[in-house]
N, CA, C and O atoms as a GROMACS GRO file, in nm:
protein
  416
    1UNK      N    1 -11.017  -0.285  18.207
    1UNK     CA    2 -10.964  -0.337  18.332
    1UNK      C    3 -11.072  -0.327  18.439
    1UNK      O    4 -11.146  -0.230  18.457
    2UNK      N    5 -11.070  -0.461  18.520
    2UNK     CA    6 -11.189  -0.455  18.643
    2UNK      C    7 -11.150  -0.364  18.708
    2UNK      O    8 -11.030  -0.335  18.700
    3UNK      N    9 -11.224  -0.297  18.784
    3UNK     CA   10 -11.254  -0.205  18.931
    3UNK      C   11 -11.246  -0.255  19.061
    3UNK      O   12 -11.297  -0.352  19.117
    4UNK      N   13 -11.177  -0.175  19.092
    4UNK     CA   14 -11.145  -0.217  19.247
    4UNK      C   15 -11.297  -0.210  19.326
    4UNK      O   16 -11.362  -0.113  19.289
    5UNK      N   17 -11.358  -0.287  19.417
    5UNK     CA   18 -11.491  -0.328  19.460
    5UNK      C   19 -11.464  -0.300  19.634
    5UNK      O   20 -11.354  -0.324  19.683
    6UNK      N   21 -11.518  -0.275  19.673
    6UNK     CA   22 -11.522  -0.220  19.879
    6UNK      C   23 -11.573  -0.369  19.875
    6UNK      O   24 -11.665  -0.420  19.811
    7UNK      N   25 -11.472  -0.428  19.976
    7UNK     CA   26 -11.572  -0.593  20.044
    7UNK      C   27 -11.593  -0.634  20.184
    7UNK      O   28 -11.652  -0.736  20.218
    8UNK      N   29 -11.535  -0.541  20.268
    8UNK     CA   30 -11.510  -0.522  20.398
    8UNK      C   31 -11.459  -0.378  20.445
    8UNK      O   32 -11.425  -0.283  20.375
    9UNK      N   33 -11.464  -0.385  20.547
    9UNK     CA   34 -11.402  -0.293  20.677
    9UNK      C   35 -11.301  -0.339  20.745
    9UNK      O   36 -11.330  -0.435  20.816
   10UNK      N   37 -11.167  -0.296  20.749
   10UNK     CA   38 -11.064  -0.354  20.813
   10UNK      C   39 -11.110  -0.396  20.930
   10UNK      O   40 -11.098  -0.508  20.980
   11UNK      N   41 -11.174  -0.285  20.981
   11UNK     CA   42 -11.223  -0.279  21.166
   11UNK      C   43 -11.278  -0.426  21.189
   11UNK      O   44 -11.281  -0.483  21.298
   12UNK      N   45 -11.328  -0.483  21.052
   12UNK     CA   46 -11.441  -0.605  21.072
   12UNK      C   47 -11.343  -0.761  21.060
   12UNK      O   48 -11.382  -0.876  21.079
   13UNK      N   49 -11.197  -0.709  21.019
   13UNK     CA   50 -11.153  -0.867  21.043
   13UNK      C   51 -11.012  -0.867  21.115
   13UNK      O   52 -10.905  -0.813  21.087
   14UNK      N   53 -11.046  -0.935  21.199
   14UNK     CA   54 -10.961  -0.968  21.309
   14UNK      C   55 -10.820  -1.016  21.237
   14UNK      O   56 -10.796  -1.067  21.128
   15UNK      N   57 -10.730  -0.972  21.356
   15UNK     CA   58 -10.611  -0.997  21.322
   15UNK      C   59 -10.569  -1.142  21.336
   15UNK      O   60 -10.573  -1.191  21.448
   16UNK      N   61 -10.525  -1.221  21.225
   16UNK     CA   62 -10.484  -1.358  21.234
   16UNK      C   63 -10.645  -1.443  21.221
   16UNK      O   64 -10.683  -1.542  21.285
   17UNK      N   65 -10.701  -1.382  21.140
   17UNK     CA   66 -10.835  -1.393  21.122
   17UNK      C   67 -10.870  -1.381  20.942
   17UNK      O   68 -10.798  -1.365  20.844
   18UNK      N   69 -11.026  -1.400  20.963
   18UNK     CA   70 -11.056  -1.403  20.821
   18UNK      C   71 -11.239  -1.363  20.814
   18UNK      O   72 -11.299  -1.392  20.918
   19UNK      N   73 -11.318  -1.307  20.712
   19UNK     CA   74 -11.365  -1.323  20.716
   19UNK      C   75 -11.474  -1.353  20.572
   19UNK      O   76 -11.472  -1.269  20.483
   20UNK      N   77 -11.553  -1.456  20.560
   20UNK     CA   78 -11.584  -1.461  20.438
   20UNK      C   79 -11.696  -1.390  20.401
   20UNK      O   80 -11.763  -1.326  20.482
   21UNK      N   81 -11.731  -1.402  20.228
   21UNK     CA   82 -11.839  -1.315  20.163
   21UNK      C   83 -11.810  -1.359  20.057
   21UNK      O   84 -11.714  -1.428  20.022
   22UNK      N   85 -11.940  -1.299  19.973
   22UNK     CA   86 -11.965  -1.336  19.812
   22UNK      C   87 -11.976  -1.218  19.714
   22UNK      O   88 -12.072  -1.142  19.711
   23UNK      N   89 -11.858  -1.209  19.629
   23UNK     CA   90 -11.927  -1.120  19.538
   23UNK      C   91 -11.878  -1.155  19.379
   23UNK      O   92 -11.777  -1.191  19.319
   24UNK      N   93 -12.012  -1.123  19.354
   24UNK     CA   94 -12.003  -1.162  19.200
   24UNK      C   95 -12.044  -1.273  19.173
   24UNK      O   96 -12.042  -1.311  19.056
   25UNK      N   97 -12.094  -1.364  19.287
   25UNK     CA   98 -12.092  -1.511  19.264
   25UNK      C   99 -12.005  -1.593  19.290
   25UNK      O  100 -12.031  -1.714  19.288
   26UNK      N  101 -11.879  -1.543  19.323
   26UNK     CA  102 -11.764  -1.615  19.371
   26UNK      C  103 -11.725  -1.582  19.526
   26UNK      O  104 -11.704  -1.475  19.581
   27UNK      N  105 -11.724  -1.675  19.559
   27UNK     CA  106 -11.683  -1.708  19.754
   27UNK      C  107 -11.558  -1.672  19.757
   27UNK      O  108 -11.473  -1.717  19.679
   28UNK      N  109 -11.535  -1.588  19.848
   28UNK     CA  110 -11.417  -1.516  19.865
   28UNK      C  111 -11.385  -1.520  20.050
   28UNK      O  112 -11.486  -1.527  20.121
   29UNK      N  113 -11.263  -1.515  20.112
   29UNK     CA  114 -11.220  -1.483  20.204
   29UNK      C  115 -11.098  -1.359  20.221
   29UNK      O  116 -10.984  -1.347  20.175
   30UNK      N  117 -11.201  -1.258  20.327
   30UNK     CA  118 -11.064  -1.182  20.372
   30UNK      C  119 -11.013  -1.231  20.438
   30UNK      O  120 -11.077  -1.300  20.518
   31UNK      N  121 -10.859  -1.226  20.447
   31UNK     CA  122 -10.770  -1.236  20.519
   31UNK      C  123 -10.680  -1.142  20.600
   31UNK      O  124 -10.646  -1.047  20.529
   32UNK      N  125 -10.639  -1.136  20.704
   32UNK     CA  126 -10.579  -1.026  20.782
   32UNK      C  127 -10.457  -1.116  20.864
   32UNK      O  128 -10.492  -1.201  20.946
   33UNK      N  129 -10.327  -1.095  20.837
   33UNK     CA  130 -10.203  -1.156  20.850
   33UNK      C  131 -10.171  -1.108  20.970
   33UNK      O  132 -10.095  -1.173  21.042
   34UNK      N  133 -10.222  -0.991  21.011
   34UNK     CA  134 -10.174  -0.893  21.098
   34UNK      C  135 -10.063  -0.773  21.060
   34UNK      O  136 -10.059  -0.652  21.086
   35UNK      N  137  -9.978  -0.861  20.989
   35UNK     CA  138  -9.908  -0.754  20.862
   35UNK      C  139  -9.952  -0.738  20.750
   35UNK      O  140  -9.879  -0.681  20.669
   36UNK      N  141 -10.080  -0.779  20.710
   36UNK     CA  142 -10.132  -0.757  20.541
   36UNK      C  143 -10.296  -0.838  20.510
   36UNK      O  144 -10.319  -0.957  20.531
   37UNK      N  145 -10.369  -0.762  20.469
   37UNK     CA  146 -10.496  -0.786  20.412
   37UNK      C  147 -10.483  -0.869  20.274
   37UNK      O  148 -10.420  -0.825  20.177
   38UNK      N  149 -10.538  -0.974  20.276
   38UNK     CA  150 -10.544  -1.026  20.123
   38UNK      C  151 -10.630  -1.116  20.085
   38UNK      O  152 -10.612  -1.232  20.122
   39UNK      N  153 -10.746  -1.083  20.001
   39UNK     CA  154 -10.827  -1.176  19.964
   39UNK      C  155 -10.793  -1.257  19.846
   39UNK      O  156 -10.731  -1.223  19.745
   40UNK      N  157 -10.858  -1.394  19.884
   40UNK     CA  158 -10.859  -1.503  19.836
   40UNK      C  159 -10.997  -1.557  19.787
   40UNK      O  160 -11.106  -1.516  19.828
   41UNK      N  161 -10.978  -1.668  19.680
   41UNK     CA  162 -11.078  -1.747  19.670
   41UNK      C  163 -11.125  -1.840  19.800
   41UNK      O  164 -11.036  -1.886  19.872
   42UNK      N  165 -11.217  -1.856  19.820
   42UNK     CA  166 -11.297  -1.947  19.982
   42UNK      C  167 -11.325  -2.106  19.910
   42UNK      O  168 -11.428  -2.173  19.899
   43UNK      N  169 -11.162  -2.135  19.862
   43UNK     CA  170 -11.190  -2.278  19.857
   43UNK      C  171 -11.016  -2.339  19.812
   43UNK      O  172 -10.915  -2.306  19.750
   44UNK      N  173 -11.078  -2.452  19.899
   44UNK     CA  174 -10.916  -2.548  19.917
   44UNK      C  175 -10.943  -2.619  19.763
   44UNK      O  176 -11.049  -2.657  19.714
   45UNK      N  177 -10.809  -2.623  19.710
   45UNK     CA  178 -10.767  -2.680  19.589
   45UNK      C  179 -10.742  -2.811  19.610
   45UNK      O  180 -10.739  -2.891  19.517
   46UNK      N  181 -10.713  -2.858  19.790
   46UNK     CA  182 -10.758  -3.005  19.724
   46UNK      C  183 -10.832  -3.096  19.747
   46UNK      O  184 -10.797  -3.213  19.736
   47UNK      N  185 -10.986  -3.049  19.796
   47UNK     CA  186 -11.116  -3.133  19.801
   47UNK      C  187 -11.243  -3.043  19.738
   47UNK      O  188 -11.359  -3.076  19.715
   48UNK      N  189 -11.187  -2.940  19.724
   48UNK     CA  190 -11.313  -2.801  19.705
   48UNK      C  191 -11.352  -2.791  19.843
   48UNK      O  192 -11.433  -2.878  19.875
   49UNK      N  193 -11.326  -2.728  19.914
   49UNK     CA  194 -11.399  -2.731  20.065
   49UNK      C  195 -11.398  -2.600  20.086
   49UNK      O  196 -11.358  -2.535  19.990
   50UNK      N  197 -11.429  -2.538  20.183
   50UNK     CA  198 -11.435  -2.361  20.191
   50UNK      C  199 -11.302  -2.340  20.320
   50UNK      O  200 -11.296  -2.418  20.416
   51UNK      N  201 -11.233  -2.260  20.307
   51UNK     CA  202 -11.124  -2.231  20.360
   51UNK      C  203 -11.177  -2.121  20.486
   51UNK      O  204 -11.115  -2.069  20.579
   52UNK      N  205 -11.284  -2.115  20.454
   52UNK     CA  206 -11.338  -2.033  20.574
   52UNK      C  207 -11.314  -2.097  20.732
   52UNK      O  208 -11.366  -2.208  20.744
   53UNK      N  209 -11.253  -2.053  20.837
   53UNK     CA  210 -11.258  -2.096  20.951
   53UNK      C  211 -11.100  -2.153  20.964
   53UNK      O  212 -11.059  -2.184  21.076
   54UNK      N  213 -11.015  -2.166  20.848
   54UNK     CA  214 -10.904  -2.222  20.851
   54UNK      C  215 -10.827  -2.131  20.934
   54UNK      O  216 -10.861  -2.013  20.929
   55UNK      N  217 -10.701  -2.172  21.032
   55UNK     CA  218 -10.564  -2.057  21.062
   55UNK      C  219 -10.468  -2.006  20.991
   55UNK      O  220 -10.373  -2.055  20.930
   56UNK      N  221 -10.506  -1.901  21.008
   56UNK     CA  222 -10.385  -1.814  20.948
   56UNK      C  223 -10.298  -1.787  21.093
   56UNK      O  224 -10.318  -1.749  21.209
   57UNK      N  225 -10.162  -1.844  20.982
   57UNK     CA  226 -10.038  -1.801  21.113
   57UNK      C  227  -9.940  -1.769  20.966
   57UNK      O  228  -9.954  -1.795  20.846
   58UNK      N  229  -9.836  -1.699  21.048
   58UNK     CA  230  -9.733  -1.662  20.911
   58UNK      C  231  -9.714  -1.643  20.765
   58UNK      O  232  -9.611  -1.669  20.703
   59UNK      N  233  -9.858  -1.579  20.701
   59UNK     CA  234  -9.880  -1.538  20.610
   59UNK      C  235  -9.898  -1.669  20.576
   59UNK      O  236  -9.818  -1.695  20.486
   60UNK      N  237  -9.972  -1.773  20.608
   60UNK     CA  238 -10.011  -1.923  20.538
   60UNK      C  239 -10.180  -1.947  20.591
   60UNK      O  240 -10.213  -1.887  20.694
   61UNK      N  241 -10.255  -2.010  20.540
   61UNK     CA  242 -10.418  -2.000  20.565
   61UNK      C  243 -10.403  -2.182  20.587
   61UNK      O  244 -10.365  -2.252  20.492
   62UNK      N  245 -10.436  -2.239  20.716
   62UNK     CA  246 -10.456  -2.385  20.670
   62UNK      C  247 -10.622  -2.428  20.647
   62UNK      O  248 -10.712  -2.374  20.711
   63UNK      N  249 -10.637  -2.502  20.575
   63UNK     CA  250 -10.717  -2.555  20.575
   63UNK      C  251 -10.817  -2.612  20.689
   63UNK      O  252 -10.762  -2.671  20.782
   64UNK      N  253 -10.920  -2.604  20.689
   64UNK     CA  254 -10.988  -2.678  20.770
   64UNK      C  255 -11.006  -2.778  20.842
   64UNK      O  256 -10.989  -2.797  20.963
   65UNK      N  257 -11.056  -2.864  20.728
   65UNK     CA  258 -11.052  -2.985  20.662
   65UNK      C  259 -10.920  -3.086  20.708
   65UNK      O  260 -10.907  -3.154  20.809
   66UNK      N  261 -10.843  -3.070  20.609
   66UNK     CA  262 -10.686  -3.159  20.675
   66UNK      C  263 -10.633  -3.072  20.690
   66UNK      O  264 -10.563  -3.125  20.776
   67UNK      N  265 -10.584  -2.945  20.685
   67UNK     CA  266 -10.480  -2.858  20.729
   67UNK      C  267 -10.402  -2.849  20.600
   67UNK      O  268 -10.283  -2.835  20.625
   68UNK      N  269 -10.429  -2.851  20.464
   68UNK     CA  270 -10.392  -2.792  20.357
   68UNK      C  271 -10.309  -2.658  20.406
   68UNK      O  272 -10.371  -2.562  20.450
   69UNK      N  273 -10.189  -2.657  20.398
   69UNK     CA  274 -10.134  -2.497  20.393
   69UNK      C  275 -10.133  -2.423  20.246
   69UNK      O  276 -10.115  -2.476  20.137
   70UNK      N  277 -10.148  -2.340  20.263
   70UNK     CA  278 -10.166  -2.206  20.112
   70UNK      C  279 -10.058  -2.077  20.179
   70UNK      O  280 -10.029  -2.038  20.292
   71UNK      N  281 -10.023  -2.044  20.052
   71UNK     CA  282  -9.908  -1.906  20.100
   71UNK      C  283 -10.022  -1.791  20.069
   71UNK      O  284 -10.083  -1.786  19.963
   72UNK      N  285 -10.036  -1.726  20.145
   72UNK     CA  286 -10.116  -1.622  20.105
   72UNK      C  287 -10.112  -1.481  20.032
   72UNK      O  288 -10.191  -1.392  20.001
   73UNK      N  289  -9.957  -1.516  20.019
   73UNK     CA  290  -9.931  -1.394  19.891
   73UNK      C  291  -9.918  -1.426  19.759
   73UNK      O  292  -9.876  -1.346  19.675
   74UNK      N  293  -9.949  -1.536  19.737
   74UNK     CA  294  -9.964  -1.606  19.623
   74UNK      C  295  -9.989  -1.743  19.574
   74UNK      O  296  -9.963  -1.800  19.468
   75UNK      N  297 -10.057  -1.784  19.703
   75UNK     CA  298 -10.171  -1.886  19.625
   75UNK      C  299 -10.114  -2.055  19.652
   75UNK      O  300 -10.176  -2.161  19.654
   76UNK      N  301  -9.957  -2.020  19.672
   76UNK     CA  302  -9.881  -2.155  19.689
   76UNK      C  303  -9.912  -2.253  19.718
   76UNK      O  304  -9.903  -2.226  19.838
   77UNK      N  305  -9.953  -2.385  19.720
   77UNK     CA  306 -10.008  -2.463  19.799
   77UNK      C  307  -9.845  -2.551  19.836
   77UNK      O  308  -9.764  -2.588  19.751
   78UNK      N  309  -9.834  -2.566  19.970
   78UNK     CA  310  -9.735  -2.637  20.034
   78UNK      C  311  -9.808  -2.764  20.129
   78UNK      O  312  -9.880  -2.752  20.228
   79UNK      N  313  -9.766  -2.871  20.069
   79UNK     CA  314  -9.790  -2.985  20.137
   79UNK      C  315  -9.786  -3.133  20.024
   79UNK      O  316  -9.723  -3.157  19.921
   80UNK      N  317  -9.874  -3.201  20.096
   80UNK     CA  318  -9.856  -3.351  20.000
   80UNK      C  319  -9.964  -3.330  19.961
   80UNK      O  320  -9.969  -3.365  19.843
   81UNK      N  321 -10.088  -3.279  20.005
   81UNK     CA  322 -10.231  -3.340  19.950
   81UNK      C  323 -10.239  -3.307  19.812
   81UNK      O  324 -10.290  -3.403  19.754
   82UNK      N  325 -10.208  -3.202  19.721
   82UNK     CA  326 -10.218  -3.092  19.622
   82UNK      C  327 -10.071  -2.989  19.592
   82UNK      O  328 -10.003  -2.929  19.676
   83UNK      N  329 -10.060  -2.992  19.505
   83UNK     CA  330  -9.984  -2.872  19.468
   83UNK      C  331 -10.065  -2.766  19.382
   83UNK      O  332 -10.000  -2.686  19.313
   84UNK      N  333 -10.207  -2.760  19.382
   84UNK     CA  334 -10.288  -2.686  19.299
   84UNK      C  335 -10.276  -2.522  19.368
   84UNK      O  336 -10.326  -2.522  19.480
   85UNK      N  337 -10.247  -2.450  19.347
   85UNK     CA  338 -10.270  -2.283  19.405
   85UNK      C  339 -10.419  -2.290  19.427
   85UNK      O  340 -10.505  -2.361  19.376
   86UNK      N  341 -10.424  -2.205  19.508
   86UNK     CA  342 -10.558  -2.122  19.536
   86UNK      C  343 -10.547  -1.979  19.506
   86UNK      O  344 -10.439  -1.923  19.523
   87UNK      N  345 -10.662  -1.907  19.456
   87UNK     CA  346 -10.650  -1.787  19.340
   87UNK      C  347 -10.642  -1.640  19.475
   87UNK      O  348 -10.701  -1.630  19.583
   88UNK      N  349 -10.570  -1.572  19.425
   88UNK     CA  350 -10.538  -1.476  19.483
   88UNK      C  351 -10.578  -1.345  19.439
   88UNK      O  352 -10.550  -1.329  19.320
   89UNK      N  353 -10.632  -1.251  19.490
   89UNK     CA  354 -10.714  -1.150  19.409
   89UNK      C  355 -10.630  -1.008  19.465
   89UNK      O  356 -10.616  -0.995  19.587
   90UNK      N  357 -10.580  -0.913  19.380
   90UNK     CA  358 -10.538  -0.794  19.387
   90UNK      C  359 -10.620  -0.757  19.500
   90UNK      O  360 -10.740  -0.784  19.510
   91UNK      N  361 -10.540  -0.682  19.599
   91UNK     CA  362 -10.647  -0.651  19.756
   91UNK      C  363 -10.552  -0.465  19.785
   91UNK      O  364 -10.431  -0.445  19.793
   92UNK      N  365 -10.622  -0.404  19.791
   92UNK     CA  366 -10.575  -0.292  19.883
   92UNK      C  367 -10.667  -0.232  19.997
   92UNK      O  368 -10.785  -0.268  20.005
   93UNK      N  369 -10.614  -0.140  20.084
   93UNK     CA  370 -10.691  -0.059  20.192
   93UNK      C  371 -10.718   0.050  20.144
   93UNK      O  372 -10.635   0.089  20.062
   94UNK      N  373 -10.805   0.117  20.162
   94UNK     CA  374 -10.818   0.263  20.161
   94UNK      C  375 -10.881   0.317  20.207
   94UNK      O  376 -11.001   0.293  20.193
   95UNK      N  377 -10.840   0.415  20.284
   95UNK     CA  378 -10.937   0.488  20.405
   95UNK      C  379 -11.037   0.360  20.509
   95UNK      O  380 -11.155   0.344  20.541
   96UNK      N  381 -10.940   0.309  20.527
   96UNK     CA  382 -11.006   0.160  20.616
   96UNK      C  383 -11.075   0.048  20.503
   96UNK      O  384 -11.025  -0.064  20.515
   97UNK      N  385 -11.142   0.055  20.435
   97UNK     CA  386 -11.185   0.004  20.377
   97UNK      C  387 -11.131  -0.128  20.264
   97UNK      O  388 -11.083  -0.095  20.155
   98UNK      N  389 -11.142  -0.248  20.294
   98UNK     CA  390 -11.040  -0.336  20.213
   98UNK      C  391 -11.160  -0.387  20.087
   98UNK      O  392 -11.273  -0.435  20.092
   99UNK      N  393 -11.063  -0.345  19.971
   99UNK     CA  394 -11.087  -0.360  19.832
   99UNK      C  395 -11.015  -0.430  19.731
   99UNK      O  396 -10.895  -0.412  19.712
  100UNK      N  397 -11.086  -0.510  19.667
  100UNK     CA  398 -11.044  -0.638  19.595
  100UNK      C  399 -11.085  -0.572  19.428
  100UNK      O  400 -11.171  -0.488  19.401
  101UNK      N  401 -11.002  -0.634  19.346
  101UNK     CA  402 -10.991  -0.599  19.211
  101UNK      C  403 -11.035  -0.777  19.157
  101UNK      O  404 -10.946  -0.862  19.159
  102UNK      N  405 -11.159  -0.811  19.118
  102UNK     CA  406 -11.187  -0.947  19.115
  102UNK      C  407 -11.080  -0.998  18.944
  102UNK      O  408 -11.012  -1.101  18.952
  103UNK      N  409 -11.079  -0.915  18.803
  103UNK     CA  410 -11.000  -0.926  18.703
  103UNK      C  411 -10.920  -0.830  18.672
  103UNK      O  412 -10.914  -0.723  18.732
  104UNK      N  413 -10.871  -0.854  18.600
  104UNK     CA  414 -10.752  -0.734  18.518
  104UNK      C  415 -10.806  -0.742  18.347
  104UNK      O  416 -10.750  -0.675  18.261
   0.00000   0.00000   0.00000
């Protein structure tokens, strides 16, 4: 089973915010709901585009681009453009520190 990996500092992403990074080779975004940390893959399922810079309001990330909505507790994609998910990665805090589990 993968290992949980340090990829941020809570302190470092704003509430209703996001911030991106790479590890492993794969583009990733934190996310901060204001009620919950959760990283994601850093790309819209329906152009490939990077979800970086998108709004998060109500536990949903929109897109950039056209405003693709994604559920962010699981990847949902809600709208017309796509029904493809975007990948959702096991995320916890600990001791401030937000940590992503990239496999199982």
């Amino acid at each position: 089973m993968a290992e949980f990996q340090t990829v941020a500092h809570i302190v470092d992403v704003p509430a209703n915010g996001s911030v991106a990074l790479e590890l492993d080779g794969l583009p990733l975004l934190v996310c901060n709901t204001g009620d919950d940390v959760v990283v994601v893959e850093n790309r819209c399922s329906h152009q490939d585009q990077p979800l970086e810079g998108g709004r998060i309001r109500n536990g949903y990330i929109f897109c950039p681009i056209h405003g693709m909505r994604y559920k962010l507790s699981d990847g949902e994609a809600v709208g017309q453009l796509t029904r493809v998910p975007i990948k959702v990665f096991e995320t916890r805090v600990v001791d401030g520190e937000v940590q992503v589990r990239l496999a199982s």
